[in-house]
N, CA, C and O atoms as a printed pandas DataFrame, in Angstrom:
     atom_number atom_name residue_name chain_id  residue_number  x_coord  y_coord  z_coord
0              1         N          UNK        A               1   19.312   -3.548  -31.949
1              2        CA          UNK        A               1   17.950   -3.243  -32.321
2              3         C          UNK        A               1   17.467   -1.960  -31.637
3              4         O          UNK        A               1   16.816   -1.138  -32.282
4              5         N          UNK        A               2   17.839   -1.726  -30.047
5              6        CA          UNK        A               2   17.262   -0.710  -29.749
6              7         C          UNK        A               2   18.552    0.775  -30.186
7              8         O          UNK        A               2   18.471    1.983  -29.960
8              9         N          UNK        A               3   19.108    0.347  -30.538
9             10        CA          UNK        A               3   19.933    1.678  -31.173
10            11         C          UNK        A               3   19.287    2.599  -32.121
11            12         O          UNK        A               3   19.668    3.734  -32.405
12            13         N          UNK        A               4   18.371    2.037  -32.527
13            14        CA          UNK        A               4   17.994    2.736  -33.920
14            15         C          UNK        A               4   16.627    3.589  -33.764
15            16         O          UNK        A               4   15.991    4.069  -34.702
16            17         N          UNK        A               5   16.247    3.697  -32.150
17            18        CA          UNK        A               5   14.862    3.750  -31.666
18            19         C          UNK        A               5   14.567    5.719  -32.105
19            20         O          UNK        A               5   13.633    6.207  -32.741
20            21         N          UNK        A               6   15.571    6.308  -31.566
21            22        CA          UNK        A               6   15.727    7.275  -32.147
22            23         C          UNK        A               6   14.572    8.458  -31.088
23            24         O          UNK        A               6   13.916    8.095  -30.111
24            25         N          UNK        A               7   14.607    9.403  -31.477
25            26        CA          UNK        A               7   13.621   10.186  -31.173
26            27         C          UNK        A               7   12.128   10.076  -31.366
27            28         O          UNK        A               7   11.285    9.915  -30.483
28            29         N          UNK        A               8   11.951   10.183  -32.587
29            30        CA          UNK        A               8   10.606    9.445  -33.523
30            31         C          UNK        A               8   10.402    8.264  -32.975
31            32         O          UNK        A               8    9.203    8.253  -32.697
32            33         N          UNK        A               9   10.827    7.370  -32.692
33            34        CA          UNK        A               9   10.546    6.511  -32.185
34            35         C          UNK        A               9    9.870    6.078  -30.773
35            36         O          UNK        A               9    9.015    5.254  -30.448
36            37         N          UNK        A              10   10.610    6.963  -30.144
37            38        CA          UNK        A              10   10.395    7.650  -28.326
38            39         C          UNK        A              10    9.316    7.807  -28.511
39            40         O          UNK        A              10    8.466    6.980  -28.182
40            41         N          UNK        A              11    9.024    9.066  -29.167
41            42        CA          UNK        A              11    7.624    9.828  -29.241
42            43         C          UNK        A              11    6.637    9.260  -29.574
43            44         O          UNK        A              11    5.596    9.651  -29.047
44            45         N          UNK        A              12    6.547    8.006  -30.671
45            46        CA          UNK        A              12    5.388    6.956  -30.800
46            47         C          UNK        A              12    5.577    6.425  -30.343
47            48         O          UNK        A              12    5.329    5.550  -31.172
48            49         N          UNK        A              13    6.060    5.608  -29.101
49            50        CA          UNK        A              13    5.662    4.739  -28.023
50            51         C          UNK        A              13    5.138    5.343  -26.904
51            52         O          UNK        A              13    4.356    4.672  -26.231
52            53         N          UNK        A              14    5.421    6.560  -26.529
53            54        CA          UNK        A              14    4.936    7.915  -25.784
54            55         C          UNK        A              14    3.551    7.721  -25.845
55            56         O          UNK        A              14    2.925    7.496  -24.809
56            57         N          UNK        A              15    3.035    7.778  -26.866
57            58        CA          UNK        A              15    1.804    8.762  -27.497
58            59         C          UNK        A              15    1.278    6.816  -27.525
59            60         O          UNK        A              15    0.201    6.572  -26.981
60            61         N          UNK        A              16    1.901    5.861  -28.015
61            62        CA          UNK        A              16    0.615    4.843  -27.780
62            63         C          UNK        A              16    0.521    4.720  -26.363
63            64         O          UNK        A              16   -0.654    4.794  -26.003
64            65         N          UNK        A              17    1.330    4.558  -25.424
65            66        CA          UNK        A              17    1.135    4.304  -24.141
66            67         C          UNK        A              17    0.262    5.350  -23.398
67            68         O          UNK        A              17   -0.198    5.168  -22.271
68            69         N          UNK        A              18    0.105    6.334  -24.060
69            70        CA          UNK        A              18   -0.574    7.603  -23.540
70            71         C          UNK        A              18   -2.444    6.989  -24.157
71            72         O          UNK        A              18   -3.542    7.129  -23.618
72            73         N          UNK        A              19   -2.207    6.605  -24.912
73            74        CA          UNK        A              19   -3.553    6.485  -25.428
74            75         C          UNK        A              19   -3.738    5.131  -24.700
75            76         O          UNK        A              19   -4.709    5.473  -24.025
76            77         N          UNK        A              20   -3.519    3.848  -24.342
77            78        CA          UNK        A              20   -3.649    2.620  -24.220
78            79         C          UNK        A              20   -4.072    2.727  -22.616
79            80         O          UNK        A              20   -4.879    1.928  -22.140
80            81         N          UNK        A              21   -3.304    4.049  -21.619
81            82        CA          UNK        A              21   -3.100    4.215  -20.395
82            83         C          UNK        A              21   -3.886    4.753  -20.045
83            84         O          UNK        A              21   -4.778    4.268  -19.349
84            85         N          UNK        A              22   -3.802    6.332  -20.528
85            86        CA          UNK        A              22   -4.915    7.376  -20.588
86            87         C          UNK        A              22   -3.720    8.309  -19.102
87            88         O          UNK        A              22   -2.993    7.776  -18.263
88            89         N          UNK        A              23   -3.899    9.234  -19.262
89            90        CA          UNK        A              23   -3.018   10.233  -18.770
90            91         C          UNK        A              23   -3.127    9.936  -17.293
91            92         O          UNK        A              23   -2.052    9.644  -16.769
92            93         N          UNK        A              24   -4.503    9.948  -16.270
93            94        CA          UNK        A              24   -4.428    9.901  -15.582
94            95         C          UNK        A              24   -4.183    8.467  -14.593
95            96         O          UNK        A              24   -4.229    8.431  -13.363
96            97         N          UNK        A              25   -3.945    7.459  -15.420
97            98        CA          UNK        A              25   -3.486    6.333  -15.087
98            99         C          UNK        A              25   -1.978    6.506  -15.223
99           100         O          UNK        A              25   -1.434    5.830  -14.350
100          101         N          UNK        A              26   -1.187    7.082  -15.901
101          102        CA          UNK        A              26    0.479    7.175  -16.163
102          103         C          UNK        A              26    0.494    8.156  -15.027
103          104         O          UNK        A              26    1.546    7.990  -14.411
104          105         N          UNK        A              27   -0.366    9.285  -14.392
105          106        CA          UNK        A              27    0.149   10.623  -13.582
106          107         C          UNK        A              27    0.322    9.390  -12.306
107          108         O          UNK        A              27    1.216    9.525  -11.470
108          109         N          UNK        A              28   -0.616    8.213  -12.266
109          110        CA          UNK        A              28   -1.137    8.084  -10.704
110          111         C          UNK        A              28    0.305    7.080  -10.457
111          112         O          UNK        A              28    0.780    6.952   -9.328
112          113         N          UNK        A              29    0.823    6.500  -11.502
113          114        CA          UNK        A              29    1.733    5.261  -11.559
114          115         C          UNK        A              29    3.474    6.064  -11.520
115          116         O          UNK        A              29    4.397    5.547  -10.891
116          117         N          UNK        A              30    3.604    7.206  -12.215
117          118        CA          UNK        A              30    4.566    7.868  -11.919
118          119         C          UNK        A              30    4.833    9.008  -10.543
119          120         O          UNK        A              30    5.590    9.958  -10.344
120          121         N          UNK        A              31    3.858    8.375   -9.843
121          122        CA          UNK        A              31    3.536    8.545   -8.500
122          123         C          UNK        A              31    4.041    7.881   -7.579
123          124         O          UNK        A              31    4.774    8.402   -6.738
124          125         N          UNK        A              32    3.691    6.457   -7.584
125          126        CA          UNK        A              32    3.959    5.514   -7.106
126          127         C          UNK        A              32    5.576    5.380   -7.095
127          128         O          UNK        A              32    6.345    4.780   -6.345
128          129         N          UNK        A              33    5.727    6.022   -8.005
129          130        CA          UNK        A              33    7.554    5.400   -8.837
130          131         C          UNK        A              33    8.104    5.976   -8.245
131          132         O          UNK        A              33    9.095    5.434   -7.756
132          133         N          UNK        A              34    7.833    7.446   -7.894
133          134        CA          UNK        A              34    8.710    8.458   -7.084
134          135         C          UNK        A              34    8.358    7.932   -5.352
135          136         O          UNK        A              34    9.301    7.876   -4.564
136          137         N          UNK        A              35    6.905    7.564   -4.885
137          138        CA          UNK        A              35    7.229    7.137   -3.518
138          139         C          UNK        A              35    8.231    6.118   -3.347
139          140         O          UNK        A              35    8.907    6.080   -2.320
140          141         N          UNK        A              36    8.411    5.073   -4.526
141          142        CA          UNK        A              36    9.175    3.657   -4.222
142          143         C          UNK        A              36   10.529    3.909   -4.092
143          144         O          UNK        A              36   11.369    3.157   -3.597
144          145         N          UNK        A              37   10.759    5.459   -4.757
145          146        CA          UNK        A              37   12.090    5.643   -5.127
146          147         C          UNK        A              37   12.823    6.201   -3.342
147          148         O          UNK        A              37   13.754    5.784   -2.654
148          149         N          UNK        A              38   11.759    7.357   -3.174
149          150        CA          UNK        A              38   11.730    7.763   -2.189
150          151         C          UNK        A              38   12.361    6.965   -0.745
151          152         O          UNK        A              38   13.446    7.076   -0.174
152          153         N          UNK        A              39   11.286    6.220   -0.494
153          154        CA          UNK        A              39   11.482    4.770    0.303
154          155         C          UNK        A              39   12.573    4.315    0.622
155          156         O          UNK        A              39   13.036    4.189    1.756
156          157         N          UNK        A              40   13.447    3.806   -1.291
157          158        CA          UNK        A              40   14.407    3.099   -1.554
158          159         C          UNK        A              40   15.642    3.965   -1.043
159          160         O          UNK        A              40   16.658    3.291   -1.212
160          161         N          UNK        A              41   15.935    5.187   -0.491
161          162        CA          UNK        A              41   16.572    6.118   -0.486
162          163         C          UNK        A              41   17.075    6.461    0.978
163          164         O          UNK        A              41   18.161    6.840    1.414
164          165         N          UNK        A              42   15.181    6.021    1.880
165          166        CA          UNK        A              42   15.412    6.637    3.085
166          167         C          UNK        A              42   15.875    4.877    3.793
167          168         O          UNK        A              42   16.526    4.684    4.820
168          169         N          UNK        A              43   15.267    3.758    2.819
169          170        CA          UNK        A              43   15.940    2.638    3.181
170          171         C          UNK        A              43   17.177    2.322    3.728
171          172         O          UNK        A              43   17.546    1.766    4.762
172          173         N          UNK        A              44   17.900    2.985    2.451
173          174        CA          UNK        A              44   19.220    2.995    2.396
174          175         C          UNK        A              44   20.072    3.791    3.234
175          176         O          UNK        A              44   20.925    3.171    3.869
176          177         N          UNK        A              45   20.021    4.982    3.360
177          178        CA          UNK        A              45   20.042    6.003    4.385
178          179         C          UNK        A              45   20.452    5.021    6.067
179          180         O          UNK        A              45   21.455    4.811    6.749
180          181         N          UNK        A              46   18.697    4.592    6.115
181          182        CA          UNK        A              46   18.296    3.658    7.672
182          183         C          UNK        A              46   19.507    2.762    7.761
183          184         O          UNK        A              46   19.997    2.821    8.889
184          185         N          UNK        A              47   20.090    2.029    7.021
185          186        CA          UNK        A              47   20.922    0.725    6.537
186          187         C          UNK        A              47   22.222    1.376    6.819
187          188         O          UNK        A              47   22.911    0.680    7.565
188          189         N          UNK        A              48   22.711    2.360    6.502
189          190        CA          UNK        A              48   24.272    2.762    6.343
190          191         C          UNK        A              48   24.109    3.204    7.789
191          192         O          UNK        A              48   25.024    2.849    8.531
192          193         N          UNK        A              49   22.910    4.062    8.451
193          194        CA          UNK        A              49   23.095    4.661    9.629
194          195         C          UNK        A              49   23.301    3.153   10.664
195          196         O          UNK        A              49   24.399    3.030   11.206
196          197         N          UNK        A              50   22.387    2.212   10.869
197          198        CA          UNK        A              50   22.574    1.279   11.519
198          199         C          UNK        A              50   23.866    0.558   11.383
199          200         O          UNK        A              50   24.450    0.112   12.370
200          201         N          UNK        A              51   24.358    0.428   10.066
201          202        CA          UNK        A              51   25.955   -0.050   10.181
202          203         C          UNK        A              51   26.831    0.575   11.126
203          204         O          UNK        A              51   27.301    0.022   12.120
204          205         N          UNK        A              52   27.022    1.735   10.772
205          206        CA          UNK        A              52   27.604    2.889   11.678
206          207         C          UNK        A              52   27.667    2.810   13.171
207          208         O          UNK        A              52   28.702    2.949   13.822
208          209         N          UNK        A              53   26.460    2.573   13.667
209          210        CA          UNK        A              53   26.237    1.890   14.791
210          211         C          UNK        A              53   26.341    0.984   15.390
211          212         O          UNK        A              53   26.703    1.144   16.556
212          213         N          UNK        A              54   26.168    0.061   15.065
213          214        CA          UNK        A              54   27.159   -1.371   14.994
214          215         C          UNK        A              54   28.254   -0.876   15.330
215          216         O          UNK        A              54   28.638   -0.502   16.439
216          217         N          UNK        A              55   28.791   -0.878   14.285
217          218        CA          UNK        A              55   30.420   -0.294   14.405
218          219         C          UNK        A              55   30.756    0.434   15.337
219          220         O          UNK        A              55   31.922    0.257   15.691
220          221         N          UNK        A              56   30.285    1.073   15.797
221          222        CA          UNK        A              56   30.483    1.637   16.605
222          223         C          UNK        A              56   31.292    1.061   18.011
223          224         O          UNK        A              56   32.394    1.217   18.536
224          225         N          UNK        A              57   29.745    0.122   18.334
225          226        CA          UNK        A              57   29.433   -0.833   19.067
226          227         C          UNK        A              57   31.042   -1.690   19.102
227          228         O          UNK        A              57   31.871   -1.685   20.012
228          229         N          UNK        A              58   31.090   -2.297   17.941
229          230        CA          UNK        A              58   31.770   -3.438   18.175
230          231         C          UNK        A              58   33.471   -2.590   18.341
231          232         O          UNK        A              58   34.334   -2.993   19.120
232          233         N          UNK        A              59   33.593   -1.671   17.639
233          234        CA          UNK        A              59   34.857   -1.379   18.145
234          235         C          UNK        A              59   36.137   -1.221   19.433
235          236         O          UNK        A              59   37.355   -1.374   19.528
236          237         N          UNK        A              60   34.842   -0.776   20.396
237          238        CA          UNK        A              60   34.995   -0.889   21.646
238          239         C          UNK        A              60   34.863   -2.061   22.475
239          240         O          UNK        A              60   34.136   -1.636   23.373
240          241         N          UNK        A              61   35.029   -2.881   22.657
241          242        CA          UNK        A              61   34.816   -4.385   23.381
242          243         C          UNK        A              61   35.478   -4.393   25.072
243          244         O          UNK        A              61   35.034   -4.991   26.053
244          245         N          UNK        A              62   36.494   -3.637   24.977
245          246        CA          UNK        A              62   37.492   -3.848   26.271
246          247         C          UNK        A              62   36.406   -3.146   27.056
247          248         O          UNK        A              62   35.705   -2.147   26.892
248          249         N          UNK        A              63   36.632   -4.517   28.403
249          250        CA          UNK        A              63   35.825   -4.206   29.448
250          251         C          UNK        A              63   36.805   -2.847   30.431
251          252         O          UNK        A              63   38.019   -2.704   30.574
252          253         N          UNK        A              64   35.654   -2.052   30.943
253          254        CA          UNK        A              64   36.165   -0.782   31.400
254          255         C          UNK        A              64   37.032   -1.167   32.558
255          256         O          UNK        A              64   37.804   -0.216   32.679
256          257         N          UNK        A              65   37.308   -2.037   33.450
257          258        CA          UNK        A              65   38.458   -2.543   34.333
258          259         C          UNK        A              65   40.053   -2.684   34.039
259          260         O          UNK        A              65   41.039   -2.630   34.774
260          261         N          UNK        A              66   39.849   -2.917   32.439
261          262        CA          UNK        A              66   41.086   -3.237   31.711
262          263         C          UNK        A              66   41.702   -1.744   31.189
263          264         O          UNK        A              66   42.871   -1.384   31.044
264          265         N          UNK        A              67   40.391   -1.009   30.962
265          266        CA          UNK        A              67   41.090    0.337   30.290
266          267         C          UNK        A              67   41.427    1.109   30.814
267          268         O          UNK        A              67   42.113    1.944   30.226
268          269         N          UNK        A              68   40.973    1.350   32.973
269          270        CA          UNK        A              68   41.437    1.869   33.658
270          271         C          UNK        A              68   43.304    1.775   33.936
271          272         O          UNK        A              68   44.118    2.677   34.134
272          273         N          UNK        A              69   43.467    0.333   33.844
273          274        CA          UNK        A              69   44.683   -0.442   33.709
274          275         C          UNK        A              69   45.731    0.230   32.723
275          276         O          UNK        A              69   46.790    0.775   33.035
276          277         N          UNK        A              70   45.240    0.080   31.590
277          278        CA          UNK        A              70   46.154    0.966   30.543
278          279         C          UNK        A              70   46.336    2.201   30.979
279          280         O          UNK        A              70   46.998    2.998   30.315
């Protein structure tokens, strides 16, 4: 069904949502979309860096008495 949506099609759902919304309600909401995205990004970012760290962490375990030894 949505295969057939087409260009013409795009453009009148465009143009009702533009009228139903009113422009400056779509500017303020495609606003929002880019902070959430934003966020979702530096989230992710925070998440891989803290793994890293961890890891870090756990790689090393041998107490420093033992590694003098080696």
């Amino acid at each position: 069904m949505l295969n057939n949506i087409g260009l013409p099609g795009l453009l009148l759902i465009a143009v009702v949502v533009l009228v139903l919304f009113g422009r400056g309600k779509i500017s303020s909401l495609m606003g929002e979309v880019g902070k959430g995205i934003t966020s979702f990004k530096k989230g992710i970012n925070e998440g891989q860096k803290e793994l890293e760290d961890t890891a870090d962490v756990a790689r090393d375990v041998t107490p420093e008495s033992e590694k003098d030894k080696a």
